[in-house]
Structures are given as structure tokens and as C-alpha cells.
C-alpha positions as MATLAB code, in Angstrom:
seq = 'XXXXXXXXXXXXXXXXXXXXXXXXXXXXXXXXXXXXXXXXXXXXXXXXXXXXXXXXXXXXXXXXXXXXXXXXXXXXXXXXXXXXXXXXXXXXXXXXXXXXXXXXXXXXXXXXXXXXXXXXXXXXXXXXXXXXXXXXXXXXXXXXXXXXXX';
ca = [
     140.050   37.856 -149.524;
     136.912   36.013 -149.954;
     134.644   34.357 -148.181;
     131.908   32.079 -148.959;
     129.849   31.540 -145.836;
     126.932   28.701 -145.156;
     124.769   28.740 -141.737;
     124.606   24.933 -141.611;
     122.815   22.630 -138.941;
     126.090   20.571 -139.568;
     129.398   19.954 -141.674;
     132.236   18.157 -141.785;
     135.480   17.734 -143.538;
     136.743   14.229 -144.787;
     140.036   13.638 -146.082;
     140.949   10.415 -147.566;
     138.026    8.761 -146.302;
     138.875   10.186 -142.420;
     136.881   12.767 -140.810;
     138.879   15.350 -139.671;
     136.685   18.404 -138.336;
     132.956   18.667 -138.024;
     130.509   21.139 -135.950;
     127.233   21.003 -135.037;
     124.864   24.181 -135.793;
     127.180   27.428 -136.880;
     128.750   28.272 -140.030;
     130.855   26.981 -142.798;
     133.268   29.407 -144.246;
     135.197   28.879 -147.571;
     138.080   31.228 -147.465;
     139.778   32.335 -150.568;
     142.751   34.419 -150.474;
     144.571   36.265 -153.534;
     147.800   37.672 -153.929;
     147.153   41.182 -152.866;
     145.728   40.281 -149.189;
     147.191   41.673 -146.168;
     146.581   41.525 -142.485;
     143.909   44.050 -142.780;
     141.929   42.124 -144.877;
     141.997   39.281 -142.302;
     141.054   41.223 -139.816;
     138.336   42.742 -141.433;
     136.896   39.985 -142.788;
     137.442   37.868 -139.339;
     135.585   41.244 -137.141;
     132.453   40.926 -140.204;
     131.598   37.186 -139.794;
     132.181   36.906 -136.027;
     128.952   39.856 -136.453;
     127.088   38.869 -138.942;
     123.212   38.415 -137.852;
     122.101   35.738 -140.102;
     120.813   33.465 -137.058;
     117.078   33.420 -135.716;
     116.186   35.330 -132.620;
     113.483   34.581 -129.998;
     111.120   36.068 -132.634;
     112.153   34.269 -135.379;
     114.083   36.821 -137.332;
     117.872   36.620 -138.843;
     119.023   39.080 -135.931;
     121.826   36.606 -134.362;
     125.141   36.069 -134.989;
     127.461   33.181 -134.060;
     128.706   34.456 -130.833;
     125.165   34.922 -130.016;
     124.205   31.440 -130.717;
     127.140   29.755 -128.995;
     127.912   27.919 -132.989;
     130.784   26.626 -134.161;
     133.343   27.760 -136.973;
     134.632   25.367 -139.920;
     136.775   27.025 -142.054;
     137.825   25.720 -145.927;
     140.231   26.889 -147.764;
     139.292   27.201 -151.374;
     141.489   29.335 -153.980;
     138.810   28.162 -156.757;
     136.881   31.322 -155.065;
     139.224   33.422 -156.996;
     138.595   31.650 -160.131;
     138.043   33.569 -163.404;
     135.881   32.457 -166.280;
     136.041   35.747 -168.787;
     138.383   33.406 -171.127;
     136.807   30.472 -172.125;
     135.400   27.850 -170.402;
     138.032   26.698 -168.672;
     138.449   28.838 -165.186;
     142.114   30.675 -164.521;
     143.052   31.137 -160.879;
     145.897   33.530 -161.555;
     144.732   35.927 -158.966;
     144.620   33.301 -156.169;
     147.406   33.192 -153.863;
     150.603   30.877 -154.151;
     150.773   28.722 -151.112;
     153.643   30.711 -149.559;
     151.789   33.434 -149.158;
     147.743   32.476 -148.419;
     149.306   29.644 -145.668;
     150.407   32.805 -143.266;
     147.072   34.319 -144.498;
     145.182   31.718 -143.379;
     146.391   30.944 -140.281;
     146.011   34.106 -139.696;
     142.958   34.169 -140.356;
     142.056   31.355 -138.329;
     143.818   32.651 -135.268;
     141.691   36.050 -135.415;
     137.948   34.456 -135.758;
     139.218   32.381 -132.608;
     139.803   35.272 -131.063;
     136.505   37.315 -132.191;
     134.204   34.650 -131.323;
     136.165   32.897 -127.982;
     136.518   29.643 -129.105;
     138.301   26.768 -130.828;
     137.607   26.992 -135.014;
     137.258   23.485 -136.751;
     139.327   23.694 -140.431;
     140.068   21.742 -143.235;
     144.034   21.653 -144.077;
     145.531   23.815 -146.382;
     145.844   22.668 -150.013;
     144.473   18.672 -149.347;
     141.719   17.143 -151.122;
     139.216   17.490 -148.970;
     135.201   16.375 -149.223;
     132.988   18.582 -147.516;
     129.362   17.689 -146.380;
     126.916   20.114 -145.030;
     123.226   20.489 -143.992;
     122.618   23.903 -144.942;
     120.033   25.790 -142.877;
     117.686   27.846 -144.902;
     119.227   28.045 -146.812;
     122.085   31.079 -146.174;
     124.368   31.529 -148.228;
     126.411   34.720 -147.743;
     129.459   36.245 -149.948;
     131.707   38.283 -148.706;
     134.804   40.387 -150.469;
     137.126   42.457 -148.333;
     137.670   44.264 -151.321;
     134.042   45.322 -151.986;
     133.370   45.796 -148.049;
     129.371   45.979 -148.437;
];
């Protein structure tokens, strides 16, 4: 499982020209999810970001996380995270998950980071075309793999 992650000062996702979730100051998390993820790696992955201290403190320094801030959560899904590019230049997503399986995965997912951080998570819906506009702040960018676990 992978996740892309963007402290933003806003974002929001638009579908068909609709805007259907947007937050304030707090992250923006891209979620990919390949065939070989299990629970654990949602609940890994969902216990890392709630904790991740990439928010200023009184001082100035990345030392907060989201729960410390009071931010919100939007959460993307996006199997291009999983794309490959060793062949050419067109990318293969083989190792991204079939719908049957990341939906659950997902959801999952979701459900857990409400629960680490004690409140409602914005998202995107699975598998639409989506736009997705953000103000990163920083900028952070942060990537996370459950399978690399650094």
C-alpha cells in the first residue's frame, strides 16, 4: 500500500464539474493499493500518518502532526501509484489492485484514519474521474510504502 501524502492549506475533489469533498489546512493523501495488501498494511499505514510530525510547532519546527493541529483528512484513491515504467514508456499497473479487492481495502482504510485521528475523513470515490486541486504548504510532500516501512 502506498501513500502519497501533501500538507496542504486546502484541497478539494471535483467530479464532473461538482465539488464533492474539500478541507481546509491538513493533508491530502493519495492511496494506492496493490494486490498483495492486507489489513495490516492498512493499519499500519493508517497508525503512521495519523503520527506523522510534518506540521509547525509554537517554534516553528515540523514537530506536529494532524491530530495535533486539529486538520482535516482527504483521501484519493490512485492505483497509477503502483505504476511501472521499466518497459517502455508507456506505464503498466499490473501490480495495482483489481477493484474487488482495493474497494474493501480502502474503506478500510478510511474507516481506521477516522478512527486514529477522531474525526470525519473527506474522500474522493473509488475509481471516478476525479480533478483534484490543492494549495500545497511548503511544500511537503511525503511517500510512504507499507512495504518499505522507513
Amino acid at each position: 500500500m502506498r501513500a502519497l501524502i501533501q500538507r496542504v492549506s486546502s484541497a478539494s475533489v471535483t467530479i464532473e464539474q461538482n465539488i464533492i469533498s474539500s478541507i481546509p489546512t491538513g493533508l491530502l493523501i493519495f492511496l494506492g493499493i496493490e494486490d498483495d495488501d492486507t489489513h495490516e498494511d492498512v493499519l499500519w499505514l493508517a497508525g503512521k500518518i495519523s503520527k506523522l510530525r510534518i506540521f509547525p510547532d509554537a517554534q516553528g519546527k515540523m514537530n506536529a502532526s494532524i491530530i495535533d493541529i486539529c486538520g482535516r483528512l482527504l483521501v484519493v484513491s490512485q492505483f497509477t501509484l503502483h505504476a511501472s515504467t521499466r518497459k517502455g514508456n508507456r506505464p503498466s499497473f499490473i501490480k495495482a489492485a483489481r477493484p474487488d479487492i482495493a474497494t474493501p481495502l480502502y474503506e478500510l482504510f478510511l474507516s481506521h484514519l477516522k478512527q486514529e485521528v477522531g474525526q470525519p475523513i473527506e474522500s474522493g470515490i473509488f475509481g471516478a474521474d476525479m480533478q483534484v486541486t490543492l494549495v500545497n504548504d511548503g511544500p511537503v510532500t511525503i511517500w510512504i510504502d507499507s512495504k518499505a516501512k522507513e
